[in-house]
SEPA-338528 format. One record per residue: residue number from 1; x, y, z of N, C-alpha, C in turn. Coordinates in Angstrom, 2 decimals, decimal comma, padded with zeros to 5 digits. Example, Ala and Ser with C-alpha at 12.3 -4.5 7.8 and 13.67 -1.06 7.14 Angstrom:
<gutor: 1; n.u: 013,19; n.v: -005,69; n.w: 007,80; ca.u: 012,30; ca.v: -004,50; ca.w: 007,80; c.u: 013,20; c.v: -003,30; c.w: 007,80>
<gutor: 2; n.u: 012,85; n.v: -002,25; n.w: 007,08; ca.u: 013,67; ca.v: -001,06; ca.w: 007,14; c.u: 012,90; c.v: 000,03; c.w: 007,87>
***
This chain:
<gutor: 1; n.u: -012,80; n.v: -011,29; n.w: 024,09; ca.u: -012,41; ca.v: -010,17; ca.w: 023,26; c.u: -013,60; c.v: -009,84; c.w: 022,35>
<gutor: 2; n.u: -013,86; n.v: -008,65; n.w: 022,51; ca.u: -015,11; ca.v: -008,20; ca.w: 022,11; c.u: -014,79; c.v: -007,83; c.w: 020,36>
<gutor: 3; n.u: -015,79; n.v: -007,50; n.w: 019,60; ca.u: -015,40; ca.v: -007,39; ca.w: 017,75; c.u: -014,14; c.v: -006,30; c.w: 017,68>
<gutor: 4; n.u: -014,54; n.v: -005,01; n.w: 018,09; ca.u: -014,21; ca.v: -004,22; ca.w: 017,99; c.u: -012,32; c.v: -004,16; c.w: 018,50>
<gutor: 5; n.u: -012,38; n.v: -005,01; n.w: 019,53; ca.u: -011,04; ca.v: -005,15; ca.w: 019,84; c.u: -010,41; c.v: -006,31; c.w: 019,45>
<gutor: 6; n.u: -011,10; n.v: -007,03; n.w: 018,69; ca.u: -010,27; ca.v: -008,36; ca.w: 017,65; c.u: -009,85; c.v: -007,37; c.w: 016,37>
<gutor: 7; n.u: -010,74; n.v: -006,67; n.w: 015,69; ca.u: -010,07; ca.v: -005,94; ca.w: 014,68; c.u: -009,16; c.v: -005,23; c.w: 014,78>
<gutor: 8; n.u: -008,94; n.v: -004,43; n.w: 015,94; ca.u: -007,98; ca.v: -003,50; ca.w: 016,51; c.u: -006,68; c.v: -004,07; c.w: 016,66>
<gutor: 9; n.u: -006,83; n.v: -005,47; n.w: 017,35; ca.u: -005,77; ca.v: -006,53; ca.w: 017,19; c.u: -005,01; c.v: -006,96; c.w: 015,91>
<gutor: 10; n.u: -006,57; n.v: -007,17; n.w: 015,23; ca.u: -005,62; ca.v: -007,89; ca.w: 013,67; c.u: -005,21; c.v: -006,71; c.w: 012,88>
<gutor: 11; n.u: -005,92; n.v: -005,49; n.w: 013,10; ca.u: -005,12; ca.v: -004,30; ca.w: 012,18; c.u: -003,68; c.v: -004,06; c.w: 012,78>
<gutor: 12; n.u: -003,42; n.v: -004,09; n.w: 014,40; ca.u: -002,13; ca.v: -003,99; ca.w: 014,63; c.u: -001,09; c.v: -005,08; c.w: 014,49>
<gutor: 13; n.u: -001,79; n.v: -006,72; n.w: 014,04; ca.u: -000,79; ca.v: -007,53; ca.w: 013,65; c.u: -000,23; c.v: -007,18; c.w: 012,65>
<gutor: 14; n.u: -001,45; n.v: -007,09; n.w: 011,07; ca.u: -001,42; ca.v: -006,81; ca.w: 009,97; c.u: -000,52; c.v: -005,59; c.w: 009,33>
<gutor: 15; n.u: -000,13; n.v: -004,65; n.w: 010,54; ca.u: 000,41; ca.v: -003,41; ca.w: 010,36; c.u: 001,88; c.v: -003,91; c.w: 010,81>
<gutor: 16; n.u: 002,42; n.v: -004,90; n.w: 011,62; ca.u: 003,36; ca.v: -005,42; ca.w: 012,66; c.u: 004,04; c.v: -005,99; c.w: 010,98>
<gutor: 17; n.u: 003,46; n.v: -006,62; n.w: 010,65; ca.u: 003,64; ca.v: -007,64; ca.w: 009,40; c.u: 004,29; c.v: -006,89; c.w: 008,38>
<gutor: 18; n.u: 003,47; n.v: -005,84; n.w: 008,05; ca.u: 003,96; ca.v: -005,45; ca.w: 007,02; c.u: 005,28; c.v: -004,58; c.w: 007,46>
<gutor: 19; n.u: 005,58; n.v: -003,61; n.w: 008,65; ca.u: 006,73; ca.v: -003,40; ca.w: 008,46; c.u: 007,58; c.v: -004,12; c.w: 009,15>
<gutor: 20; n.u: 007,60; n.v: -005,42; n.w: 009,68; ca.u: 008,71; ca.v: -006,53; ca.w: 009,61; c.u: 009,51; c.v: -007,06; c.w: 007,89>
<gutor: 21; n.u: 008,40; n.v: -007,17; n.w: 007,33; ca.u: 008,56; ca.v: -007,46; ca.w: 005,67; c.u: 009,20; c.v: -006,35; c.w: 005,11>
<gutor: 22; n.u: 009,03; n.v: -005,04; n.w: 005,46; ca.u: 009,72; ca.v: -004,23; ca.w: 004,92; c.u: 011,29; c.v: -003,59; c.w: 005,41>
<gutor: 23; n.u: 011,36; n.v: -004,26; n.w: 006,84; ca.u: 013,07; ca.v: -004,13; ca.w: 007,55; c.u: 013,46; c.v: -005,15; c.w: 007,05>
<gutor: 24; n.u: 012,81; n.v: -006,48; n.w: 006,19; ca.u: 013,73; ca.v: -007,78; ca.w: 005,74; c.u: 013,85; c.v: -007,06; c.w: 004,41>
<gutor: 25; n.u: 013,34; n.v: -006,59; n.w: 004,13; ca.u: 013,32; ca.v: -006,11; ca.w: 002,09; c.u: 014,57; c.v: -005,16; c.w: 002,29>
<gutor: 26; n.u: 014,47; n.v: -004,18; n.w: 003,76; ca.u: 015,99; ca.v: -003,25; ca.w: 003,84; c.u: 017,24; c.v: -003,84; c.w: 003,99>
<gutor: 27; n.u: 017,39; n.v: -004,54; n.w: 004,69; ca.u: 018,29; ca.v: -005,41; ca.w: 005,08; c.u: 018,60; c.v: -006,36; c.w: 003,46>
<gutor: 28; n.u: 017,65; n.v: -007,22; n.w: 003,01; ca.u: 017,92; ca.v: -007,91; ca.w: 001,56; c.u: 018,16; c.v: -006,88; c.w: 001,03>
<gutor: 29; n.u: 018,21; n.v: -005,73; n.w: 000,71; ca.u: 018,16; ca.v: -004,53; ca.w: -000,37; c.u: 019,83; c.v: -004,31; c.w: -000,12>
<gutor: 30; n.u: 020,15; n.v: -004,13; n.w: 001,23; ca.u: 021,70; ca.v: -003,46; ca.w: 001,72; c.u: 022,72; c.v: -004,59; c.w: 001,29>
<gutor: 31; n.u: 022,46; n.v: -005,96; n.w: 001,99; ca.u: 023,08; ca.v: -007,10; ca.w: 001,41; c.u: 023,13; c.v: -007,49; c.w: 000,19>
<gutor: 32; n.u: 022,21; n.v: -007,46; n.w: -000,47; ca.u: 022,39; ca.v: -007,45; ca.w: -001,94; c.u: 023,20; c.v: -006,61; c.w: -002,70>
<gutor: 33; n.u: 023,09; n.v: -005,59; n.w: -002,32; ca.u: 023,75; ca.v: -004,29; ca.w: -003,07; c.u: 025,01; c.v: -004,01; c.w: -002,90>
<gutor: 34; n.u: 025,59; n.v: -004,52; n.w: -001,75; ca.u: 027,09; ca.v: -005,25; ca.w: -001,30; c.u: 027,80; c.v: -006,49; c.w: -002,58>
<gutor: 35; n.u: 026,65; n.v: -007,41; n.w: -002,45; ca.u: 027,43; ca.v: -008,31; ca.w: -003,40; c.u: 027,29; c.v: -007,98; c.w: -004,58>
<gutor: 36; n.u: 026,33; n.v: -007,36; n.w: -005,32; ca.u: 026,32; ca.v: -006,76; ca.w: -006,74; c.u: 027,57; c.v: -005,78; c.w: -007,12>
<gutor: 37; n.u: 027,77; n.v: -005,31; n.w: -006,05; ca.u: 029,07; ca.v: -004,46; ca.w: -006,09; c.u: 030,22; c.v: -005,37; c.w: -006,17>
<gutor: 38; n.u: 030,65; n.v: -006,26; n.w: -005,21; ca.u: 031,44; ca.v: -006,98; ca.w: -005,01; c.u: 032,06; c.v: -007,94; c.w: -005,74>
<gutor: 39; n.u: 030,19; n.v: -008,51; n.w: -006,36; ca.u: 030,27; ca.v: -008,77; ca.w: -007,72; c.u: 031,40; c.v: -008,06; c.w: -008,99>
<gutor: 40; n.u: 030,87; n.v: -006,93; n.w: -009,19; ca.u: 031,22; ca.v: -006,21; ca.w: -010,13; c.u: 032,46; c.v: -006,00; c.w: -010,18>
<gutor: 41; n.u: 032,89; n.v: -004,99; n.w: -009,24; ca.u: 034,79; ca.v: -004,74; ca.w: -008,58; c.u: 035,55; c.v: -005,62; c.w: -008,58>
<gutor: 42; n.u: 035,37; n.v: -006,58; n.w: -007,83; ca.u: 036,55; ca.v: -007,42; ca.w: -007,00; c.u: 036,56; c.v: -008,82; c.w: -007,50>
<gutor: 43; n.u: 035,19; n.v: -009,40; n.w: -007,99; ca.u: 035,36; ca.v: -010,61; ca.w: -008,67; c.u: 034,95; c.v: -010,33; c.w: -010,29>
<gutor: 44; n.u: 035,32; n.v: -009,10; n.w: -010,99; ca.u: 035,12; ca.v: -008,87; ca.w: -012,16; c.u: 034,50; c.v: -009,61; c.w: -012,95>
<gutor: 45; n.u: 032,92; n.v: -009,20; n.w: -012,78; ca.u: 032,10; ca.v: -009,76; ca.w: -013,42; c.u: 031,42; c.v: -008,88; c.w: -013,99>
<gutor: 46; n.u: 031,74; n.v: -008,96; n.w: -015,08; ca.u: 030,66; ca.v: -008,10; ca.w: -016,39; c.u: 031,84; c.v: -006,77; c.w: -016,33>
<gutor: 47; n.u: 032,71; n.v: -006,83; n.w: -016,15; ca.u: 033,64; ca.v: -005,72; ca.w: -015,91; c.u: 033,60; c.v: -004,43; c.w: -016,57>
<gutor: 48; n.u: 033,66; n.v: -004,32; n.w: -017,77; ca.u: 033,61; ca.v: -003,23; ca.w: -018,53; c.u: 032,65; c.v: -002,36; c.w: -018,18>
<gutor: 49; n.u: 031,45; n.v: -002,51; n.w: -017,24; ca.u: 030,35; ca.v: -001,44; ca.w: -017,50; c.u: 030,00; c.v: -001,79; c.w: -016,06>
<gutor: 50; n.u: 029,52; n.v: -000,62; n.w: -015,38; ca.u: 028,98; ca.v: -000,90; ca.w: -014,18; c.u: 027,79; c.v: -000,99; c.w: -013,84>
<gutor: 51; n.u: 027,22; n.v: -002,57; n.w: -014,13; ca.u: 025,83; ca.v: -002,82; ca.w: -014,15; c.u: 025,28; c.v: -002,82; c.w: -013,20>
<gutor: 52; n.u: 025,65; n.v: -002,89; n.w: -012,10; ca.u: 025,39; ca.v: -003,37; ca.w: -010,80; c.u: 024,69; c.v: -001,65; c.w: -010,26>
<gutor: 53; n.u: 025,04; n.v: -001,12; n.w: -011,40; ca.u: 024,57; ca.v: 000,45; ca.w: -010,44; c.u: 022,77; c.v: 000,33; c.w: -010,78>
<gutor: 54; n.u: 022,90; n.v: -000,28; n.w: -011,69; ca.u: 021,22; ca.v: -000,41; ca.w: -012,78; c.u: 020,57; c.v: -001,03; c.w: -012,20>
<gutor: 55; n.u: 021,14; n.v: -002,29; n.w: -011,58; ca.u: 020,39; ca.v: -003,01; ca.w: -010,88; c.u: 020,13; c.v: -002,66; c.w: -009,12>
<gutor: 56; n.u: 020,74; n.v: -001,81; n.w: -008,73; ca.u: 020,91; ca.v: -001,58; ca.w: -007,54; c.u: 019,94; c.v: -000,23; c.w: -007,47>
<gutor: 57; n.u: 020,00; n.v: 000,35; n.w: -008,51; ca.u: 018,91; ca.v: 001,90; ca.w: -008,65; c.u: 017,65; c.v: 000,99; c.w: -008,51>
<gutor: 58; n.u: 017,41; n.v: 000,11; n.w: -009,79; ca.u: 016,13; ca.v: -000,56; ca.w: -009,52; c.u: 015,70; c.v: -001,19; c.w: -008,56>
<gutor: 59; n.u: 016,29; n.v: -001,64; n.w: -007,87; ca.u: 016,12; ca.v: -002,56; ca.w: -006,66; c.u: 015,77; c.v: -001,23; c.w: -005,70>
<gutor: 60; n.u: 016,63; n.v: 000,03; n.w: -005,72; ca.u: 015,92; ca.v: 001,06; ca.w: -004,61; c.u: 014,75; c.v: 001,79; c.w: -004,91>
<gutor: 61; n.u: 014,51; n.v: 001,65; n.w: -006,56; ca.u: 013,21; ca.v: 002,00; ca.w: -006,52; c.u: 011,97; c.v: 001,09; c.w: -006,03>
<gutor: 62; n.u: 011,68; n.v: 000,21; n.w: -006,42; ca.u: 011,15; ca.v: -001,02; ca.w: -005,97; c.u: 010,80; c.v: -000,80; c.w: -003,81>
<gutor: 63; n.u: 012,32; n.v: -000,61; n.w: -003,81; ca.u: 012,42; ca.v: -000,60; ca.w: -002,25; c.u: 011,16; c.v: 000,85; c.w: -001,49>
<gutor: 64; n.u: 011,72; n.v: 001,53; n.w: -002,09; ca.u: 011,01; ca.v: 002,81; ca.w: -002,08; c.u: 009,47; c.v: 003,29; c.w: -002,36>
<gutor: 65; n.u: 008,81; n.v: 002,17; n.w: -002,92; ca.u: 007,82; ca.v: 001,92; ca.w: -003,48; c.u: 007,42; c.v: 000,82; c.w: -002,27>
<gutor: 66; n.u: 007,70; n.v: 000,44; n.w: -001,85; ca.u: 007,19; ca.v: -000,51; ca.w: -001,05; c.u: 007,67; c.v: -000,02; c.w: 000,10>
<gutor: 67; n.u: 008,19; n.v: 001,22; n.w: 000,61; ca.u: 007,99; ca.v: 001,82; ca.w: 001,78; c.u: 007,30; c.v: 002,98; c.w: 001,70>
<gutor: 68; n.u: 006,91; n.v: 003,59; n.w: 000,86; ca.u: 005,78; ca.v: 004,75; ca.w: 000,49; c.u: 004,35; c.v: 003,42; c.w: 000,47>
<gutor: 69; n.u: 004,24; n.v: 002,53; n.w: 000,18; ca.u: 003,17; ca.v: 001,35; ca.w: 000,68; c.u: 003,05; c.v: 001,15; c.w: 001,95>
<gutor: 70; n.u: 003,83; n.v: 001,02; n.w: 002,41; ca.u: 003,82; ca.v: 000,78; ca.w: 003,87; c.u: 003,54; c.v: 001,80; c.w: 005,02>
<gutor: 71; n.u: 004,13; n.v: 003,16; n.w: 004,40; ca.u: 004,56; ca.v: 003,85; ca.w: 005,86; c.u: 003,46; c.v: 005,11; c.w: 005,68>
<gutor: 72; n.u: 003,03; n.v: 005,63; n.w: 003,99; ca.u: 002,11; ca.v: 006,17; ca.w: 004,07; c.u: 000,78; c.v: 006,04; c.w: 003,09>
<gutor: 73; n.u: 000,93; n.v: 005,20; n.w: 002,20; ca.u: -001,02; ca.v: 004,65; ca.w: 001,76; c.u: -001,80; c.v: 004,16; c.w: 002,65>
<gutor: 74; n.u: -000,69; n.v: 003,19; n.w: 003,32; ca.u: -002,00; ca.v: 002,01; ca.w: 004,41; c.u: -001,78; c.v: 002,94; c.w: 005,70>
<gutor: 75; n.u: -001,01; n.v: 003,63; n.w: 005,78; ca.u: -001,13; ca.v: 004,14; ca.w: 007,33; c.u: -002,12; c.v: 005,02; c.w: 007,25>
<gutor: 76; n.u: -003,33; n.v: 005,30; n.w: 006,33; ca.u: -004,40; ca.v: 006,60; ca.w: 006,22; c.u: -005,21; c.v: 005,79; c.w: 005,84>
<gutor: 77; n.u: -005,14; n.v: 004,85; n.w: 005,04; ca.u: -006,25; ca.v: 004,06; ca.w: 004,15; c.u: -006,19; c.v: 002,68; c.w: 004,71>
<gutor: 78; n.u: -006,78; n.v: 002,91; n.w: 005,89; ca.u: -006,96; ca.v: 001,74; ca.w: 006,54; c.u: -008,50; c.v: 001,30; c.w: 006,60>
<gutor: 79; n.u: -008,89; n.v: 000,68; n.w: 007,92; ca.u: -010,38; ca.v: 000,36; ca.w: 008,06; c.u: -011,19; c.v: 001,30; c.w: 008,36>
<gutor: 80; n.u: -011,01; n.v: 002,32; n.w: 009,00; ca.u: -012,00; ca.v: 003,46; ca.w: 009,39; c.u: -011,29; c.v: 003,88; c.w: 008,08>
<gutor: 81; n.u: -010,87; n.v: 004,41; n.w: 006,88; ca.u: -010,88; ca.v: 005,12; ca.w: 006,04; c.u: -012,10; c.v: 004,58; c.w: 005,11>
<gutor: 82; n.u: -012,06; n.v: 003,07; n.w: 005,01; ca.u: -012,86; ca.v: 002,13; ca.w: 004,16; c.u: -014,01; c.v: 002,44; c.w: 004,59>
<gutor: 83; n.u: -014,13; n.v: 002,26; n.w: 005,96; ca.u: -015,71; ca.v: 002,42; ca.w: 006,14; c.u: -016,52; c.v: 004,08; c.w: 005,87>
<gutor: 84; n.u: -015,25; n.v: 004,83; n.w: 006,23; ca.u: -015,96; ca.v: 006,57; ca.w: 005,80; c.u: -016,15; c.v: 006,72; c.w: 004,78>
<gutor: 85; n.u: -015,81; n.v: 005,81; n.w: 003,65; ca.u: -015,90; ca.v: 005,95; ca.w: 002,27; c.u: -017,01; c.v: 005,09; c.w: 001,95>
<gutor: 86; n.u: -017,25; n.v: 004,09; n.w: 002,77; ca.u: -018,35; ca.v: 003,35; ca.w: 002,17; c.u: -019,51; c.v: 003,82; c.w: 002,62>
<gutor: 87; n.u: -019,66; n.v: 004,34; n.w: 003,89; ca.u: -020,67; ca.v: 005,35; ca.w: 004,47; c.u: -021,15; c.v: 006,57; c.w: 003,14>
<gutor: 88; n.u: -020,22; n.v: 006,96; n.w: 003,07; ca.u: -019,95; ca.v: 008,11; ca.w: 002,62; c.u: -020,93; c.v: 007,56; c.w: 000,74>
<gutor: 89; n.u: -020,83; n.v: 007,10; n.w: 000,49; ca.u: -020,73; ca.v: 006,48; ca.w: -001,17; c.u: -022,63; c.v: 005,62; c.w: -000,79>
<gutor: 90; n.u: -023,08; n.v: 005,16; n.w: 000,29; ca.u: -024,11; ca.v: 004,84; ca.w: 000,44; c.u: -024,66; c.v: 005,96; c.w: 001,13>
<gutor: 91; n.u: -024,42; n.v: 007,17; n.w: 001,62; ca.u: -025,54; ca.v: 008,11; ca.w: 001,49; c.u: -025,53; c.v: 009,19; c.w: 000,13>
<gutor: 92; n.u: -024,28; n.v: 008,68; n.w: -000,74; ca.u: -025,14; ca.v: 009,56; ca.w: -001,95; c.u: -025,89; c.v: 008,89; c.w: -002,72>
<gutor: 93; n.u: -025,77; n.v: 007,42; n.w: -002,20; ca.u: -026,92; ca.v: 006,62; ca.w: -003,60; c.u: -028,00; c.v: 006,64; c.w: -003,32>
<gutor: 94; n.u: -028,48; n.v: 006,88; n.w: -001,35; ca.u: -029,64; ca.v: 007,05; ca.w: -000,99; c.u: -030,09; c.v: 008,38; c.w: -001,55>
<gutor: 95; n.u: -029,52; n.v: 009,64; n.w: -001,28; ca.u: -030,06; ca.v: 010,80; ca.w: -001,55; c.u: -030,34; c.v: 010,32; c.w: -003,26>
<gutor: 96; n.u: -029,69; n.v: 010,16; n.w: -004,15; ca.u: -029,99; ca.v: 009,84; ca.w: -005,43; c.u: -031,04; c.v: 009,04; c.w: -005,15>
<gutor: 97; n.u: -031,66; n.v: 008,10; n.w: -004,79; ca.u: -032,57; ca.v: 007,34; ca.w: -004,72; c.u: -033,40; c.v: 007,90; c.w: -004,50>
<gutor: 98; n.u: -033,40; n.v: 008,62; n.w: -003,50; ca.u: -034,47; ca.v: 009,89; ca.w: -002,64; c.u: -034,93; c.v: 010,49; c.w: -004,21>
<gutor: 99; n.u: -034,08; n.v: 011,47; n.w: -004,79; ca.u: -034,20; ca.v: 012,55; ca.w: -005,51; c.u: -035,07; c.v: 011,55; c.w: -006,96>
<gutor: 100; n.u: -034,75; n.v: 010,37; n.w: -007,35; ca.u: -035,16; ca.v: 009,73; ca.w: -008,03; c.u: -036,80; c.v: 009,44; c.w: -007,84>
<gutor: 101; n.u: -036,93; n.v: 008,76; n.w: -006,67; ca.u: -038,40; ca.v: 008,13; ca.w: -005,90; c.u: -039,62; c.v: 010,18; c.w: -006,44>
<gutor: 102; n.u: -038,92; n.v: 010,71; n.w: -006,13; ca.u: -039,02; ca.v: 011,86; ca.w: -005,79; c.u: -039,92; c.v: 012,78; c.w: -007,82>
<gutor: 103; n.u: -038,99; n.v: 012,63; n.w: -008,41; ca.u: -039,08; ca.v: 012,96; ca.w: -009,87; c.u: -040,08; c.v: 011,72; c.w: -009,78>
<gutor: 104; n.u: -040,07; n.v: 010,50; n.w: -009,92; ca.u: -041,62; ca.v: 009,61; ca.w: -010,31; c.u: -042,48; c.v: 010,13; c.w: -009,24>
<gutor: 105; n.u: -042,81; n.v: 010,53; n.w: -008,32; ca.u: -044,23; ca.v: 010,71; ca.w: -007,73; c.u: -044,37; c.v: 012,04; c.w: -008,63>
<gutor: 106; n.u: -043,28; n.v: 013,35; n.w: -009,04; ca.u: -043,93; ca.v: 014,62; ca.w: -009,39; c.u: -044,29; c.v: 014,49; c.w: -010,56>
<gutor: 107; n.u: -044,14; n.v: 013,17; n.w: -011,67; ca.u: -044,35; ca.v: 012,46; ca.w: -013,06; c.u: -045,66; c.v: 012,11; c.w: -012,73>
<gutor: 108; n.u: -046,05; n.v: 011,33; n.w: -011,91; ca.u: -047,54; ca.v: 011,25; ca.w: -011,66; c.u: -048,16; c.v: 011,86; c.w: -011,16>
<gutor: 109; n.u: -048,14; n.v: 012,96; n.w: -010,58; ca.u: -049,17; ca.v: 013,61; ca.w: -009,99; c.u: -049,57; c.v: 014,89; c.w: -010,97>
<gutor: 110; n.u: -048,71; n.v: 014,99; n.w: -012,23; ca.u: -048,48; ca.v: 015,98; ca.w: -013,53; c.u: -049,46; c.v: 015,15; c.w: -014,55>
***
């Protein structure tokens, strides 16, 4: 297996990974939010106020946040994004370098 297709590999494990982790976080998110309820209703706990909604909003934000992570930052900002940016960021320091080298020779020849 040549470089190019080991990385290709580990970006599609690395990508495999993360949304396995994120169908267990859905699944923990749904089950949880069952017993917080269940909690609340039926084995009257904390009864007077329905906390379980507070904690269950937060828990979907959280959730939601970590599927906007998953499904669209890293799906654009991956390794060819890294490298067009690092390309990208080392030919303006060359041209700056250029334009620099450039102002000291027209300093000396003045």
């Amino acid at each position: 297996m040549n470089t190019e297709q080991h990385e290709m590999y580990e970006y599609a494990r690395k990508r495999i990974k993360q949304k396995k982790r994120l169908y267990f976080h859905f699944v923990l998110f749904f089950s949880g939010s069952l017993f917080l309820f269940i909690a609340n209703k039926w084995l009257n706990i904390g009864e007077p106020t329905n906390w379980y909604i507070w904690a269950v909003t937060a828990w979907f934000f959280i959730f939601v946040l970590h599927f906007i992570k998953v499904f669209i930052t890293d799906s654009f900002m991956n390794k060819n994004w890294e490298r067009e940016q690092i390309n990208r960021l080392m030919t303006m320091q060359e041209k700056k370098i250029e334009q620099l080298k450039n102002e000291i020779e027209n300093k000396k020849t003045v």
